[in-house]
Structures are given as structure tokens and as C-alpha cells.
N, C-alpha and C positions, 0 to 999 in steps of 0.2 A: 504494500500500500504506500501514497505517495502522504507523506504528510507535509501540510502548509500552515505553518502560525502565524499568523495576522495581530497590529495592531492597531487600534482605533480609538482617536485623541475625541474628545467630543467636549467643546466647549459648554459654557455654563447656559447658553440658549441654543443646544442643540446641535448649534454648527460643525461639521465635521473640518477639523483643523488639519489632520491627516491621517491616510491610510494604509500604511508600508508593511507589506511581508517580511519579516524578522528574520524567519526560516525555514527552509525545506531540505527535506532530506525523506530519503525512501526505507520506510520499518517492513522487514516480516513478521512471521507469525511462526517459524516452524522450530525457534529453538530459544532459548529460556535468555543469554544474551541480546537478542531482541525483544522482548517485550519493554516495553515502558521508554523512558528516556536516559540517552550514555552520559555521563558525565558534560565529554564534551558536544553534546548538540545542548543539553541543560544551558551548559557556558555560552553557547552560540545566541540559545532565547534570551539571556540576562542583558548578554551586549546588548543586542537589537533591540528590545525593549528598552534599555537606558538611554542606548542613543536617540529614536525617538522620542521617547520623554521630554529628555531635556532638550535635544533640537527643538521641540513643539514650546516647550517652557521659557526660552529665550527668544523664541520669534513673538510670542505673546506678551512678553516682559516691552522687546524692543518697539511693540505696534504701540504700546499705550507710552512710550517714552519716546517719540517720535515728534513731537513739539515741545513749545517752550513749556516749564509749568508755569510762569508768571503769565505771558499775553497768548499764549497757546499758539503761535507760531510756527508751520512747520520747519524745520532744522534741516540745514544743509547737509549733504553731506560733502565730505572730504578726502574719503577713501574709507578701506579696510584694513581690519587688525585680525590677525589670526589669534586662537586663546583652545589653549588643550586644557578641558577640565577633568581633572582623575576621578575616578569613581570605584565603587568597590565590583565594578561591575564591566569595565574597560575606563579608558581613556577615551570623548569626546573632543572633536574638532569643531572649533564655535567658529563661523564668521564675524565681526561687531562689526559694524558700521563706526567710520570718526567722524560727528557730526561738531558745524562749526557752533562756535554758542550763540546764541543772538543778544543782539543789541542791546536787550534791554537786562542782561545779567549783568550782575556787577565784574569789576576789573577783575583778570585771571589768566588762565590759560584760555585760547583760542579755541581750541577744539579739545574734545571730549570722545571719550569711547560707553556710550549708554550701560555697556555690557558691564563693566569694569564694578557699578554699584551695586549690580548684582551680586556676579563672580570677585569679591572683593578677597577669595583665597581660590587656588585653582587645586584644590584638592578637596574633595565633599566631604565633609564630617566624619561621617561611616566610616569611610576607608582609613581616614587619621587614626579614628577610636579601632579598630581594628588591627592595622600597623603598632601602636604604641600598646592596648594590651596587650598580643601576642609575644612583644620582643618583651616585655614584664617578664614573661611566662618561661621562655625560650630563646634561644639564642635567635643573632637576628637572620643568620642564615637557615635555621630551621622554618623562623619565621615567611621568610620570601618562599621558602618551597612550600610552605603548606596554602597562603594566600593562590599562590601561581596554581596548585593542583587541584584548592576545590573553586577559586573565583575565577571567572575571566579577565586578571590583570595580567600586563606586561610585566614581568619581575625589574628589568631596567626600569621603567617608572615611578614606582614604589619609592617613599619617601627616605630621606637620610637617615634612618634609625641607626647607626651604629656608633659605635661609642666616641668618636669624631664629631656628632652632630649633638653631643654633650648632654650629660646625665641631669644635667638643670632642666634644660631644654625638654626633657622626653620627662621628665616628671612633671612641670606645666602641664603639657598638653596630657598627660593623664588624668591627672587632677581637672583639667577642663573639662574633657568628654566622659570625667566619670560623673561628671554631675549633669549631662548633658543626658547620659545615657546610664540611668542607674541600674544596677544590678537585681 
């Protein structure tokens, strides 16, 4: 049998924001290794799914941030900025828009990246509190193989947890996401 997993974004009046197939891939039925889902087609719906998500969730962010807030003014733009957001699920490729700022904001910078107030860390929560418990737990190499074998992350992308990127450091953000994410 041929399987297809679809996702479907549905804004808050119905409208369909987007519709992207995540996955396919062809299941049998005649031996006990196929039944259900492998690991890595699992890993393959997490990606697809995250990445439309959040692709959906930053196009939605950027329509309603697309003028002034002060005289509602639509915003030039200036060009584009690429922005990789890590997830615990892959790594995201964001376009931003550099829109100039208008005239009637106070003195500052010129232009502006809308994304940036969002994405104001390019690594999601999750994956932090996951990274920084685990290497608590475990060395940080045991760490990156266990993140790499049950998530869909790149192990090269995975944050600086090792003992260079300082034992201050990784007990903050412990202490952050342990209050963020209680036990």
C-alpha cells in the first residue's frame, strides 16, 4: 500500500493557509517489520510537519507585520534575510523580508527584519531544554547520539553543550527551561 501524510494549516476563519504532503512512502502487510511506522519515516513526518508549521506560522506573523503599527502604512521592502530556526524536530529555512521603516518611526536603524521579533533566538525552546537536560544526564556525546537517533536533528547543528561552552552557561539555561518546563 502506498501511504501519503498530508498537512493542513486552517486559519482561525476557516481559511486554508496551506496544504503540503509531509510524506510518502510504500508499507506492506506481509511481515511484522512493516506494520506500523520505522523510526525513520516517524522522523521524516516530525520534519514535514515542523516545517510547515512554522513556515505557515511566520508567513502569518509577517502578513499582520507588514505595515506601520503607528499610521498603518505598508512597509517597503529592501531585500531578504535568510534565518535557520533549530527545532527539536529539524532545522527550518525562514525567508524574512528587510522592510525599510517608515517615516513616521522614531530615529534608528533604516530597515528592519519583521522576523527577527519573533525569532528573537534561533533555536526553539524544546530543543534547548532537551540538549541541556540530556548532557545533565550524560555525556555530551552520548547526548548528540541519542537526540540524532530518536529526533530528526542534524547532530552538527545541535547547540554548544560541551564543557567549552561553560558550566555557568548550561546551568542558566537549565535553570530557565526547568521552570519553563516542569517536571
Amino acid at each position: 500500500m502506498r501511504v501519503q501524510i498530508q498537512v493542513r494549516i486552517v486559519s482561525d476563519d476557516e481559511t486554508v493557509l496551506s496544504e503540503d504532503v509531509i510524506a510518502c512512502f510504500d508499507k506492506g502487510d506481509d511481515q511484522l517489520e512493516e506494520i506500523g511506522l520505522s523510526l525513520d519515516q516517524a522522523k521524516t513526518m516530525l520534519a514535514g510537519a515542523q516545517t510547515s508549521l512554522v513556515a505557515a506560522q511566520a508567513a502569518s506573523f509577517l502578513t499582520r507585520h507588514r505595515c506601520c503599527e503607528r499610521c498603518g502604512r505598508h512597509l517597503q521592502s529592501k531585500g531578504r534575510c535568510r534565518l535557520l530556526f533549530r527545532t527539536a524536530f529539524g532545522t527550518i529555512p525562514l525567508v524574512s523580508p528587510r522592510l525599510h521603516r517608515c517615516a513616521c518611526q522614531p530615529a534608528g536603524s533604516k530597515n528592519f527584519s519583521p522576523l527577527t521579533a519573533l525569532f528573537t533566538e534561533h533555536t526553539a525552546p524544546e530543543l534547548l531544554y532537551l540538549e541541556t537536560r540530556w548532557a545533565s544526564l550524560v555525556s555530551y556525546g552520548l547526548t548528540v547520539g541519542l537526540l540524532k537517533d530518536v529526533l530528526p536533528v542534524d547532530a552538527s547543528s545541535l547547540s554548544d553543550l560541551t564543557p567549552w561552552g561553560g558550566p555557568d552557561r548550561i546551568k542558566a539555561r537549565f535553570d530557565r527551561f526547568s521552570r519553563i518546563f516542569p517536571r
